[in-house]
C-alpha positions in Angstrom: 0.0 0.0 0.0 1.2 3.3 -1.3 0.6 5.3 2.3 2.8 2.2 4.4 5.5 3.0 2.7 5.5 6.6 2.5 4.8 6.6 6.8 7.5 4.0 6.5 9.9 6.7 4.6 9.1 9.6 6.8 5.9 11.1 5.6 3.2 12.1 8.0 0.4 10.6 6.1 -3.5 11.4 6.9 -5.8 9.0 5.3 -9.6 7.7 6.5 -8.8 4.1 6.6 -6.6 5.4 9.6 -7.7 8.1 10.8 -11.5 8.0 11.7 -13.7 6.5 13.8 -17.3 5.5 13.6 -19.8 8.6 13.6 -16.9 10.8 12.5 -17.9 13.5 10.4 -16.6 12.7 6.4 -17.3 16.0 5.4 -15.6 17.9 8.0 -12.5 15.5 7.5 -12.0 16.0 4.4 -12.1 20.0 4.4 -9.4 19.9 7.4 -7.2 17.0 5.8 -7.6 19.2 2.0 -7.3 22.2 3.2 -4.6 21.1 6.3 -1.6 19.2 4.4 1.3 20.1 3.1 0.7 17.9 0.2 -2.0 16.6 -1.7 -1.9 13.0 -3.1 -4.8 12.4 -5.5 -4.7 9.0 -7.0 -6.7 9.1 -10.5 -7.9 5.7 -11.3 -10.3 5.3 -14.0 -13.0 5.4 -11.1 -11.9 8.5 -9.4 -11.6 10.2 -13.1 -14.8 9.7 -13.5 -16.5 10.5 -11.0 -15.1 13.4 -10.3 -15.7 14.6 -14.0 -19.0 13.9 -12.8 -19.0 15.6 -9.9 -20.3 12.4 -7.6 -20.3 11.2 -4.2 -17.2 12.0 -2.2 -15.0 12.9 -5.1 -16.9 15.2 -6.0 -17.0 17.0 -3.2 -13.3 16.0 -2.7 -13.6 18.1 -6.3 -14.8 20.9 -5.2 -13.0 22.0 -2.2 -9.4 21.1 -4.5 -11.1 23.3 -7.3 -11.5 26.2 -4.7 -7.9 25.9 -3.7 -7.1 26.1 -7.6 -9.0 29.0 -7.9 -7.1 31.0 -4.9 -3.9 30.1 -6.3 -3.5 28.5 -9.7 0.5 28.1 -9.2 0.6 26.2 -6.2 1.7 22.7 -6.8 0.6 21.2 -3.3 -1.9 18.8 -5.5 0.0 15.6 -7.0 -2.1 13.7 -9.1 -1.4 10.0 -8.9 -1.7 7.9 -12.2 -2.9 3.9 -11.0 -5.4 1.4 -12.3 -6.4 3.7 -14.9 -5.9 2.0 -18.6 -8.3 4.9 -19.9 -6.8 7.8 -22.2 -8.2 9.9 -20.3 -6.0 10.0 -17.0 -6.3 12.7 -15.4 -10.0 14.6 -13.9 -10.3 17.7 -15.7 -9.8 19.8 -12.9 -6.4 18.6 -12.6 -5.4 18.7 -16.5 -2.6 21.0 -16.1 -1.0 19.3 -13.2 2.3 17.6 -13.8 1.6 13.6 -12.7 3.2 10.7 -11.3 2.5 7.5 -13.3 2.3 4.2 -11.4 0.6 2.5 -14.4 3.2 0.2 -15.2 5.0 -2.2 -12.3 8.4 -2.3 -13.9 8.7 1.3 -13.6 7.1 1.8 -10.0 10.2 1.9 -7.6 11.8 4.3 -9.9 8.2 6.8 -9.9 8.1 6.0 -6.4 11.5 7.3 -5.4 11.1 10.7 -7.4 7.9 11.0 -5.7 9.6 10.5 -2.4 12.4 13.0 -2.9 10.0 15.3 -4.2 7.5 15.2 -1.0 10.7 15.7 1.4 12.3 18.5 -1.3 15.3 16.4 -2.1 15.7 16.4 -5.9 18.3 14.6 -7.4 19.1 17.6 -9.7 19.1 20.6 -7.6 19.0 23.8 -9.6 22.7 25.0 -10.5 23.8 28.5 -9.0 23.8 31.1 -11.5 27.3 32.0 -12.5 28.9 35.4 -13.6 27.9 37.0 -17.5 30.9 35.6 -19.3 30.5 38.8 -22.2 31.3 41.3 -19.2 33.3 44.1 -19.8 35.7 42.5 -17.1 35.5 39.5 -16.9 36.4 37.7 -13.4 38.3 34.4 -13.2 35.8 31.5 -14.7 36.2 28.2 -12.5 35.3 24.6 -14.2 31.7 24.5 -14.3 32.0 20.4 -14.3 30.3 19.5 -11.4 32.0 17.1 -8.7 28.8 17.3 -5.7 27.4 14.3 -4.2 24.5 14.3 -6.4 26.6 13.4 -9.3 27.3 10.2 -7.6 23.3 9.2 -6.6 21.1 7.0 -8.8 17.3 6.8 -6.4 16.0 4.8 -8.7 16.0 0.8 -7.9 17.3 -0.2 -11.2 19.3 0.9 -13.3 23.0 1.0 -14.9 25.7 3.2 -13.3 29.3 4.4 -14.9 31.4 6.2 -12.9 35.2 6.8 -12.1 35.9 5.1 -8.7 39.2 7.2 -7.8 36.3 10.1 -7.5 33.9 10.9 -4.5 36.3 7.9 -2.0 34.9 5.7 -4.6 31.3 6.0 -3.2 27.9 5.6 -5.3 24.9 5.4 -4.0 21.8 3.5 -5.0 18.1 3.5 -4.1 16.5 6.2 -1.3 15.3 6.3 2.1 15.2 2.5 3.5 16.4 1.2 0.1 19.4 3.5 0.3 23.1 1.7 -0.7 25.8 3.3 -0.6 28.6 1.3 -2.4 32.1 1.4 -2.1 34.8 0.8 -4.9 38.5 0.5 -5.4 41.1 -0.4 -8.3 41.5 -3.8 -8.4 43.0 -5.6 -10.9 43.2 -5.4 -14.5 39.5 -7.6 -14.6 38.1 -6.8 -11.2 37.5 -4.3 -8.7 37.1 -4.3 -4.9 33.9 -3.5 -3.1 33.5 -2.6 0.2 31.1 -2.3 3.5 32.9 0.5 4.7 29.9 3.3 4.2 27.4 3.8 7.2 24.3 2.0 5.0 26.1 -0.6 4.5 26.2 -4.3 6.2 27.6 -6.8 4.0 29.0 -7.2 0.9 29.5 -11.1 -0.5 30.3 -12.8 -4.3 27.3 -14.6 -5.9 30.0 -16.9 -8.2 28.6 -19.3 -10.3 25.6 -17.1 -11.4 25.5 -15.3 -14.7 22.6 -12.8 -14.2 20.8 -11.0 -11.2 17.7 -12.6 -12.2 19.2 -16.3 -11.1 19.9 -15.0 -7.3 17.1 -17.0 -5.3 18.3 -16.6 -2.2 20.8 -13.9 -1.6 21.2 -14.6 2.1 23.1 -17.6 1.1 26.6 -16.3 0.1 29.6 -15.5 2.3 29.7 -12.2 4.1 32.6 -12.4 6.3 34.5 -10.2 4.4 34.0 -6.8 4.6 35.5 -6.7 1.1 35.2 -8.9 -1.9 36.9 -8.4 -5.6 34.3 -9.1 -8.2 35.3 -9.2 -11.7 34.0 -8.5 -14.7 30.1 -10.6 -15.2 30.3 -11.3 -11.8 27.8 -10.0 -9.2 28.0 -8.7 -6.0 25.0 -9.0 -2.9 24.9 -6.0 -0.7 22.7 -6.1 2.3 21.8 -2.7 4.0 21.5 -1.9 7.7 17.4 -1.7 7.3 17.6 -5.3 5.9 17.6 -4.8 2.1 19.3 -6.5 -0.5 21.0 -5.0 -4.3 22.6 -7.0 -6.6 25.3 -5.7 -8.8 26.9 -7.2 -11.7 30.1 -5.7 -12.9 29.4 -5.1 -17.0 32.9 -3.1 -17.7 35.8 -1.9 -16.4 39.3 0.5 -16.6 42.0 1.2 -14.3 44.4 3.7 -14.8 46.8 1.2 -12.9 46.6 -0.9 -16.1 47.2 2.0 -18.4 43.9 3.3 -19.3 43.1 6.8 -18.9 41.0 6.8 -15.7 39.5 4.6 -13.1 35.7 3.7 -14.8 33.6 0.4 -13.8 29.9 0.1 -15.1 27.5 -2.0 -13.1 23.9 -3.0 -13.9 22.1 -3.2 -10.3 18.8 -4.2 -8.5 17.1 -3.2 -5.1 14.7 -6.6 -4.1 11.7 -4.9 -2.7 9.6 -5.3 0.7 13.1 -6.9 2.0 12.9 -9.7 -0.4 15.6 -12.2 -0.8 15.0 -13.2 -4.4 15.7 -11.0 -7.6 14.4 -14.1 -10.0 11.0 -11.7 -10.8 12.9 -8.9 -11.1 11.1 -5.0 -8.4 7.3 -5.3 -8.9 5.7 -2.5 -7.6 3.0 -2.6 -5.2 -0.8 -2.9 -5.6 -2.6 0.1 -4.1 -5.6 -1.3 -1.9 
């Protein structure tokens, strides 16, 4: 269910299934939770679409107090419209047309949707907004630094699958994977000319062990199974690594290329392919489903 994990991610979350009782008011709820939060998640299935095109039954009245709030302020963007169960081509109410959405249509892509939804409702994008540097066509012009950037967020992928490239002599070879619970934050070093050491070291982190023997991330079954004793192990290249993170996750990564400047190429570079097993699964054979919204 969409709302566990978000109070499970840090997200004060006020729904009815929770929060009233018997001979509680429905009306009066929904005007103090609307008008009240921070946020406003409105999950358009084909139902809700339609009946609050309509104007029917709760959503409609759900309709009308959002409308009002439109009305006051047309740039707020407290109202995220929430794309699920809805195969019609009409996926949004009309009321809410010219609101950027999230989709959760399809499963494959869910954990990533769900992760920029999460970073977005806590104000953590992935990409903040650059500073504005000097007029470079001024009449004196001051000394221009490298614009390249080399900050953290260079080295964070939130989604839970994915492929990474990056040079591991950068950022004390960290990258991280996945958000909130589902964070990872690997830890890389040259190796040898065909593998590369990985590491617990970072504070997410529990144990690191070698899935040898299997060719894809898809195969691991049971990825409590391996060898963690280590708190570093030197996968090379088609091999896959099995991370396990202090909430109790597990990310598979399989090593798809690699450089090292210690073997005379021009800078320290792996490529992995990775997977974050949701709801603290220990097989990646089906690949992250996402949830089912109740």
């Amino acid at each position: 269910m969409l709302a566990t994990r978000l109070v499970a991610n840090g997200v004060d979350v006020l729904l009815d299934q929770w929060d009233m009782r018997l001979g509680s008011d429905l009306p009066r709820f929904m005007e103090n939770g609307l008008t009240g939060a921070d946020r406003v998640l409105a999950v358009c299935s084909t139902t809700y679409v339609d009946k609050a095109n309509r104007g029917q039954g709760g959503v409609g009245y759900e309709k009308m107090i959002l409308t009002g709030q439109l009305m006051r302020d047309v740039t707020a963007d407290r109202i995220i419209p929430v794309i699920r169960n809805n195969a019609s081509t009409d996926v949004l109410p009309t009321f809410l047309l010219s609101r950027l959405y999230v989709d959760f249509r399809a499963d494959e892509t869910f954990e990533g949707r769900y992760a920029e939804l999460l970073r977005d409702i806590h104000n953590q994008p992935v990409a903040p907004r650059p500073a504005l540097g000097p007029n470079p066509f001024a009449q004196t012009a001051p000394e221009i630094e490298p614009r390249l950037s080399f900050s953290p967020e260079r080295y964070v992928s939130p989604a839970l699958s994915g492929s990474v490239t990056f040079d591991y002599s950068n950022n004390n070879g960290r990258f991280a994977v996945g958000a909130g619970d589902m964070l990872f934050e690997t830890a890389w070093s040259r190796g040898g000319a065909s593998s590369i050491h990985a590491y617990t070291d970072a504070p997410s982190i529990r144990t690191v062990a070698l899935a040898l023997g299997v060719a894809d991330i898809a195969q691991i079954v049971d990825a409590s199974i391996y060898d963690t004793s280590s708190r570093v192990r030197s996968p090379h290249i088609g091999e896959i690594a099995v991370w396990r993170n202090t909430a109790g996750y597990y990310l598979a990564t399989k090593v798809e290329k690699l450089q090292s400047r210690g073997h005379g190429a021009p800078s320290d570079e792996v490529t992995f392919s990775y997977v974050i097993a949701p709801h603290k699964e220990k097989s990646f054979r089906s690949g992250h489903e996402g949830e089912q919204n109740q």
